[in-house]
N, C-alpha and C positions, 0 to 999 in steps of 0.2 A: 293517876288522880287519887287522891287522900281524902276526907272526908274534913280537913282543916282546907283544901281546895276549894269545897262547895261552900263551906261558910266564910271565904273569903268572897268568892265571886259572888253569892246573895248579897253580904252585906253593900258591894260596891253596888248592884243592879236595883235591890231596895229603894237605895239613897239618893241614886242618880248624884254620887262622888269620884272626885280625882282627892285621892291619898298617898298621902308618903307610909311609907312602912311604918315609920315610927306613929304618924295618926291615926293609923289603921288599928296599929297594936292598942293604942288610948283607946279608941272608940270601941272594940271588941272588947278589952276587958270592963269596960262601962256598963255592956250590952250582958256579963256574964257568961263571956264566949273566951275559954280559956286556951289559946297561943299564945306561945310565948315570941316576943319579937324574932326572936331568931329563926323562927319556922317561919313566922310570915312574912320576915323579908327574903328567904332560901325562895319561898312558893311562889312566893311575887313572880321571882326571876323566873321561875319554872313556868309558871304560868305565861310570861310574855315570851319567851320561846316557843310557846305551844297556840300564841296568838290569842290567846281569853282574855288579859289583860292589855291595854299599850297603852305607854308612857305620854304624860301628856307635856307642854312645854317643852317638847326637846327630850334631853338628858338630864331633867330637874329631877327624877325619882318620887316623882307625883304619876302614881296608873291608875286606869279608870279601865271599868270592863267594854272588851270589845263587841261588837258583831256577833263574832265567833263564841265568846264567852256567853251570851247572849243565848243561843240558839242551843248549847250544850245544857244550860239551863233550863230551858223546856223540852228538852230532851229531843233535839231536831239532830243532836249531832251525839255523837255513842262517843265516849271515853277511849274504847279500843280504836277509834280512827285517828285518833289523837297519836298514838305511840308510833304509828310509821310516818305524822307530817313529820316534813323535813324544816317546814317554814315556824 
């Protein structure tokens, strides 16, 4: 987990948004939150492997923070348990 990880999954949990990478990238640099697209589409991906984010619509490439995301966020769930899920 990165410290551009935390300020992806706030800005989603904030907002109570589904974003594409690319609107995510807009809106962060709006906010003066500086990622560049290509970190936060890599993290995206990273992040819905690790279950913090899932895609919403299918395979549109629109994620919205999960559950899991959620809970890692108020600190319910440790970053270290993160590295052995498989899911």
């Amino acid at each position: 987990m990165t410290g551009n990880d935390d300020s992806i999954l706030e800005y989603l949990e904030e907002r109570d948004v589904a974003l594409s990478p690319r609107g995510l990238d807009i809106n962060l640099e709006r906010e003066g939150i500086g990622i560049s697209y290509r970190t936060i589409n890599r993290r995206l991906k990273q992040l819905h492997e690790k279950g913090l984010v899932k895609k919403v619509n299918g395979d549109s490439g629109w994620y919205a923070i999960s559950d899991k995301g959620r809970k890692y966020l108020a600190e319910e769930l440790d970053a270290s348990e993160l590295e052995d899920d498989e899911n």
